[in-house]
C-alpha positions as CSV (number, residue, x, y, z in Angstrom):
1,X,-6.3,-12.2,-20.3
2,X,-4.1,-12.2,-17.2
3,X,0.1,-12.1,-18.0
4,X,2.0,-15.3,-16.5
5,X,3.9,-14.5,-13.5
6,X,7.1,-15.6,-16.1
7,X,6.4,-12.7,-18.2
8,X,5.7,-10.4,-14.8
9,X,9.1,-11.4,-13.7
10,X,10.9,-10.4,-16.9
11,X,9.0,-7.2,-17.0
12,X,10.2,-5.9,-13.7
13,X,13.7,-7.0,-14.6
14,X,13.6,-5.4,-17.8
15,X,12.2,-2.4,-16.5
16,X,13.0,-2.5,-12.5
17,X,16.8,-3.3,-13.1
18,X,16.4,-6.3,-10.2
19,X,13.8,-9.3,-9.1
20,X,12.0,-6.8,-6.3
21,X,11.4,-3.3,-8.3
22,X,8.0,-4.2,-9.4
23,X,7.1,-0.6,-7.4
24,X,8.6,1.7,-10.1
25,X,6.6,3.6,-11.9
26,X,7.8,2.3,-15.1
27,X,7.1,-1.5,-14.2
28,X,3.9,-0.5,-13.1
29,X,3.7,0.9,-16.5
30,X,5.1,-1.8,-18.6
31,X,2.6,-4.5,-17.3
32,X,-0.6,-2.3,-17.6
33,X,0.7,-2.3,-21.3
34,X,0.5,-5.9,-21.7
35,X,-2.3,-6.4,-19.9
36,X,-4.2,-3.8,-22.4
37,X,-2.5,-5.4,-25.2
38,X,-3.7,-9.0,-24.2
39,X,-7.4,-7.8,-23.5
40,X,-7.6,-5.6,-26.9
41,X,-6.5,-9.3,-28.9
42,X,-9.4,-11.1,-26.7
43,X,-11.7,-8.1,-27.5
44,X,-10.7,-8.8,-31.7
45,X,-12.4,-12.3,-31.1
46,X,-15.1,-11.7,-27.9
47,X,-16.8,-8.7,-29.4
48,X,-19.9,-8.4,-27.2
49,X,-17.6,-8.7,-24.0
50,X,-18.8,-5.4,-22.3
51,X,-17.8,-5.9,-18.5
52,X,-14.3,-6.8,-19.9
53,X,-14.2,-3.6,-21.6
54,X,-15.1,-1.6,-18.8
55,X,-12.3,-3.5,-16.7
56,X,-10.1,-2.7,-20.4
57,X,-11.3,1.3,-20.0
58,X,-10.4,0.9,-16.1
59,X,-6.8,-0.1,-17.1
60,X,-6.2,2.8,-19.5
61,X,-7.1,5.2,-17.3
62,X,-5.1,3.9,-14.5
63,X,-2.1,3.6,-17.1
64,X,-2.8,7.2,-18.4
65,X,-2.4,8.8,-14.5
66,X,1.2,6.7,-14.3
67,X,2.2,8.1,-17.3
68,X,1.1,11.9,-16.1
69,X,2.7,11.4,-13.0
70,X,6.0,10.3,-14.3
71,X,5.9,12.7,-16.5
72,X,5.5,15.3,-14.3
73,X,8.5,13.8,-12.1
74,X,10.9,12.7,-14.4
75,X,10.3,13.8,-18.3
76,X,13.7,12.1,-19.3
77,X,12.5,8.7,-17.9
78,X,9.1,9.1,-19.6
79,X,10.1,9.9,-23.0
80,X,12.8,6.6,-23.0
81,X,9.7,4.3,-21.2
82,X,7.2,5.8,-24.0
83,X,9.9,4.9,-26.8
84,X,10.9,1.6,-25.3
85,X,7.3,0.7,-24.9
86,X,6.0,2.0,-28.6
87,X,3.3,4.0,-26.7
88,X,2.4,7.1,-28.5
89,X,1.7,10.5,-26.9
């Protein structure tokens, strides 16, 4: 349910440009993504798993409010994060 600290790392590379940008927005983005992705596949097999959805709802929402706020800063560097990421909206 939790990402390895491997696939952390190349997140904020791929999305932070260097090793210590795990602050930007759109890292902060990129690993709520694949933290939702990992809990809806455990959800697919653990069906009655209700506190873990909760903590699942939890992590949209806080993803959602990213994605407002960079929006609201930077629109250009939304719609490429939203396309890189297959996100839709």
């Amino acid at each position: 349910m939790t990402i390895s600290t491997q696939r952390t790392a190349e997140l904020i590379e791929k999305f932070g440009g260097e090793a210590k940008n795990s602050g930007l927005t759109e890292v902060q983005i990129a690993i709520l993504s694949e933290r939702i992705a990992n809990l809806t596949e455990h959800f697919k097999t653990h069906r009655k798993d209700n506190h873990g959805r909760r903590g699942l709802i939890a992590l949209v929402s806080k993803r959602r409010n990213l994605q407002k706020y960079l929006k609201k800063k930077d629109a250009a560097r939304y719609q490429a994060l939203i396309n890189e990421l297959g996100l839709r909206k």
